[in-house]
VMD Tcl script that draws the C-alpha trace (Angstrom):
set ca {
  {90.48 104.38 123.96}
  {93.60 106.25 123.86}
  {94.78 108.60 121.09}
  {96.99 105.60 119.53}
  {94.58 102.83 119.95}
  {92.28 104.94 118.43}
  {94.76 105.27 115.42}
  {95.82 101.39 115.57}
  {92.22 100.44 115.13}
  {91.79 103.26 112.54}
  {94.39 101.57 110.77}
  {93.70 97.71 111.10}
  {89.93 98.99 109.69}
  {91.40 100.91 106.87}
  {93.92 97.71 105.59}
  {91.46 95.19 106.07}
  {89.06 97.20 102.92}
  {92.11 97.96 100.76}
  {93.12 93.88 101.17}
  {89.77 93.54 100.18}
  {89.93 95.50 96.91}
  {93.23 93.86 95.97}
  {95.60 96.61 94.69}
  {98.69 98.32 95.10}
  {98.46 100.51 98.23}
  {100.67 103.51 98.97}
  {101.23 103.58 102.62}
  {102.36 106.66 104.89}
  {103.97 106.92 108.12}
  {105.05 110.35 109.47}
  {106.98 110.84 112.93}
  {107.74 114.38 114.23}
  {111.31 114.64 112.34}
  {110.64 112.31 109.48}
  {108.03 111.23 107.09}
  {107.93 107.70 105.24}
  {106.09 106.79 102.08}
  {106.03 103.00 100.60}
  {104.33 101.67 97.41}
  {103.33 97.92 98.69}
  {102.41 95.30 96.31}
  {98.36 93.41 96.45}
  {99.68 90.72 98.55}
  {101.49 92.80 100.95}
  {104.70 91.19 100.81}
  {107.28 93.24 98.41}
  {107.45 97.15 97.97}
  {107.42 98.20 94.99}
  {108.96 102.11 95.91}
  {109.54 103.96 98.64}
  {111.12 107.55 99.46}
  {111.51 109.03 102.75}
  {113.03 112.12 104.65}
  {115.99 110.10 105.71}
  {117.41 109.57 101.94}
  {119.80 112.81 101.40}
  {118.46 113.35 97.76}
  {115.07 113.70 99.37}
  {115.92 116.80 101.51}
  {118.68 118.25 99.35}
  {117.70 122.03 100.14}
  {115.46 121.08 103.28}
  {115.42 122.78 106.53}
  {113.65 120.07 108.37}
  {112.78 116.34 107.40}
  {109.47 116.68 109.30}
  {107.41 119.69 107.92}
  {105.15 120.29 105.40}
  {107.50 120.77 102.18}
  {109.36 117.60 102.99}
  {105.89 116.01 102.88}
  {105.30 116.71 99.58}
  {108.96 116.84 98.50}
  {108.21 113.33 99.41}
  {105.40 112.62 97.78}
  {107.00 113.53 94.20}
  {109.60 110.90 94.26}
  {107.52 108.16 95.34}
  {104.86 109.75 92.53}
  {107.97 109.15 90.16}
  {109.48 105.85 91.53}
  {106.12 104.21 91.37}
  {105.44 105.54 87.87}
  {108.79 103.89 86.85}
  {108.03 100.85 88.60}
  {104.88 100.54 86.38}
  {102.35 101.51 89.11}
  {99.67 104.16 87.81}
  {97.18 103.64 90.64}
  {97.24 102.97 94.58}
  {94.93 102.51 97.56}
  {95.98 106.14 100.03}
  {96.59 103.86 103.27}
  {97.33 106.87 105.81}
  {98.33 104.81 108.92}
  {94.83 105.76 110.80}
  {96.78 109.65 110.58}
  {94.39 112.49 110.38}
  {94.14 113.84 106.68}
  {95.52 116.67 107.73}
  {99.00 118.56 107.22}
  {101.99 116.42 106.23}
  {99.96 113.60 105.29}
  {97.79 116.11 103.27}
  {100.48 117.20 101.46}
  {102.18 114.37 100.79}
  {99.00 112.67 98.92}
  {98.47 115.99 97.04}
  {101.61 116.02 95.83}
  {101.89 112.53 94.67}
  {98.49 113.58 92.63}
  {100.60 115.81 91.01}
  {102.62 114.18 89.81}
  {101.02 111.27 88.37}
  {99.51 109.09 91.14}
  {95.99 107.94 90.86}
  {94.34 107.22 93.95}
}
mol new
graphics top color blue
foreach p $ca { graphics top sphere $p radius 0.5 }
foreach p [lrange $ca 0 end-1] q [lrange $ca 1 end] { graphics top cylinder $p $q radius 0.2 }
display resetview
C-alpha cells in the first residue's frame, strides 16, 4: 500500500470503533496551508462545531494557517464552541494522520481547554 491508502484504511478502521461506541466524535483534517476541526454528532449526520484556519477570527495574529500555533489556535475554539454547544466529551478521530505535530497540538489544546477525550 501507498502512503494514502495506508491512511484511508487507517481511517475507515478508526470510524468503524468510534460508530461502535456511539458518541460525539471530534474529527481533524489538516492540509499543508490549512487545518480543519469538526465536532460530529453519534449518528454522523449534523456537526455540532467546527473551527478552521480559513475563518479570519481563527488566525487573527497568524503568520501561517498551516503550522503548529494555528493547530492549537484551532483547537481552543472548537474546545469552546463544543462546550457551548453542550458537548463535554468526544471520540479524537485523527483522519488515519500520524499523532504527531499539528494534529498533536491541536488535540492538546482542545484538552485545555475543556475537551474530554
Amino acid at each position: 500500500m501507498d502512503k494514502k491508502a495506508s491512511r484511508k484504511h487507517r481511517t475507515r478502521r478508526t470510524r468503524a470503533k468510534i460508530k461502535q461506541l456511539g458518541v460525539f466524535r471530534l474529527c481533524v483534517y489538516r492540509s499543508p496551508k490549512h487545518i480543519y476541526a469538526q465536532v460530529i454528532k453519534p449518528c454522523g449526520s449534523e456537526v455540532v462545531a467546527s473551527a478552521s484556519t480559513l475563518e479570519s477570527s481563527v488566525v487573527e495574529g497568524l503568520t501561517s494557517g498551516g503550522n503548529i500555533t494555528a493547530a492549537a489556535q484551532v483547537g481552543k475554539f472548537i474546545a469552546e464552541r463544543a462546550k457551548s454547544a453542550g458537548v463535554e466529551s468526544v471520540a479524537f478521530d485523527r483522519s488515519g494522520f500520524k499523532y504527531h505535530g499539528r494534529i498533536k497540538a491541536l488535540a492538546d489544546a482542545a484538552r485545555e481547554h475543556g475537551l474530554e477525550f
